[in-house]
C-alpha positions as CSV (number, residue, x, y, z in Angstrom):
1,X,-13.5,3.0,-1.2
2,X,-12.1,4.8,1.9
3,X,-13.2,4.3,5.3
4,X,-13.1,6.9,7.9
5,X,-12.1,6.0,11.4
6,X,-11.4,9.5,13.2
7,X,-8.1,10.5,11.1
8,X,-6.9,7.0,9.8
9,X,-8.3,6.0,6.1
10,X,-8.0,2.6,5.2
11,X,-8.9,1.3,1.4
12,X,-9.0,-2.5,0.7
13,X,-6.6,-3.2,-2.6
14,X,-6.9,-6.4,-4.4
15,X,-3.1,-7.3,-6.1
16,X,-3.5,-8.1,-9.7
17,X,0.3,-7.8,-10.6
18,X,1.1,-11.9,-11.5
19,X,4.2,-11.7,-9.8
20,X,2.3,-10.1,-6.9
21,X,3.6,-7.7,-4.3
22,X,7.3,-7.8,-5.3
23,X,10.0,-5.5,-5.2
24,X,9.1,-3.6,-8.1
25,X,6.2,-2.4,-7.0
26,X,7.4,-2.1,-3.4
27,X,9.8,0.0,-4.3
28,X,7.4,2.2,-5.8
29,X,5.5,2.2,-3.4
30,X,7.4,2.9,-0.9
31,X,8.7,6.1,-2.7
32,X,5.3,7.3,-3.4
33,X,4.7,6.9,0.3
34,X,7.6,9.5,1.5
35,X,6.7,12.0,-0.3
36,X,3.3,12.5,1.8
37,X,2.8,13.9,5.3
38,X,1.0,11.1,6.4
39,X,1.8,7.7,8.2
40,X,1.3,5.3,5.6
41,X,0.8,1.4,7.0
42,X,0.2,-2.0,4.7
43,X,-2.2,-4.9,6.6
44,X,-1.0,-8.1,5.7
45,X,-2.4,-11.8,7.0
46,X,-3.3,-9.6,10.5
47,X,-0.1,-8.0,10.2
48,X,0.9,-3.9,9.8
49,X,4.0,-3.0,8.1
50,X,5.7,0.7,7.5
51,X,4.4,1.7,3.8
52,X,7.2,3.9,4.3
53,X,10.0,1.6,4.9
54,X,11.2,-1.3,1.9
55,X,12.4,-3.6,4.5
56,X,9.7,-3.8,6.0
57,X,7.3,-4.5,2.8
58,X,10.1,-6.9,2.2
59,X,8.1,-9.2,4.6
60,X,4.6,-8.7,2.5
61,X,4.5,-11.5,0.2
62,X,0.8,-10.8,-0.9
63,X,0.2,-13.0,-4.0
64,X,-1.8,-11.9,-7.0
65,X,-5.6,-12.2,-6.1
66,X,-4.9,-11.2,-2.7
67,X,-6.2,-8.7,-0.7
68,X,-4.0,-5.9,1.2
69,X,-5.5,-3.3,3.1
70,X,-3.7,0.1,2.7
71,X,-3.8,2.8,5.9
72,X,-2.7,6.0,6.1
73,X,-3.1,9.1,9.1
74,X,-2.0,12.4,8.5
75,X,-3.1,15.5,6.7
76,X,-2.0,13.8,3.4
77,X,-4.0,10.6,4.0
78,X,-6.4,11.1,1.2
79,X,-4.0,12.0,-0.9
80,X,-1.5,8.8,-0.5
81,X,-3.9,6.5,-0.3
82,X,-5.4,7.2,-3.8
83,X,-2.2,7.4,-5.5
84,X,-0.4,3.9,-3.6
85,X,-3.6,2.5,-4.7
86,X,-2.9,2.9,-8.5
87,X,0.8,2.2,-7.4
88,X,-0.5,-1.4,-6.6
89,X,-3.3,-1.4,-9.6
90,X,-0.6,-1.4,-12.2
91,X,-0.2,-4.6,-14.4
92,X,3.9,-4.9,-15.7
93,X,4.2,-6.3,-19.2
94,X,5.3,-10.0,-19.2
């Protein structure tokens, strides 16, 4: 679920991908991301990262079962944060 903090919506995600966050996904992600007016952020381990940017996702090495929080500001906010969330819900085939 969303939270509301003035403009800035934050959703807690839990990775279930076995291989975790890795590129794959991160690349998808960070696709999905540009293609919204909004400022999308990933909170790692107390850090934020630019959901926009692959380099810097390249530094979130979230293992499956953990728990990333994804934040996004903008008029788009709503709308990026439900659809990076299925981005990260998606389960590859082995």
């Amino acid at each position: 679920m969303a939270t509301e903090g003035g403009n800035t919506l934050q959703r807690v995600v839990s990775i279930v991908n076995p291989n975790g966050f890795h590129m794959r996904p991160k690349s998808a992600f960070t696709e999905a991301a540009a293609k919204y007016d909004a400022e999308v952020r990933v909170i790692w381990n107390g850090a934020a990262y630019n959901g926009k940017s692959i380099m810097e996702l390249m530094l979130v090495a979230a293992p499956e079962g953990s728990e990333i929080i994804i934040e996004a500001q903008g008029p788009d906010a709503q709308d990026a944060i439900n659809h990076l969330e299925k981005i990260l819900q998606q389960v590859e085939a082995a």
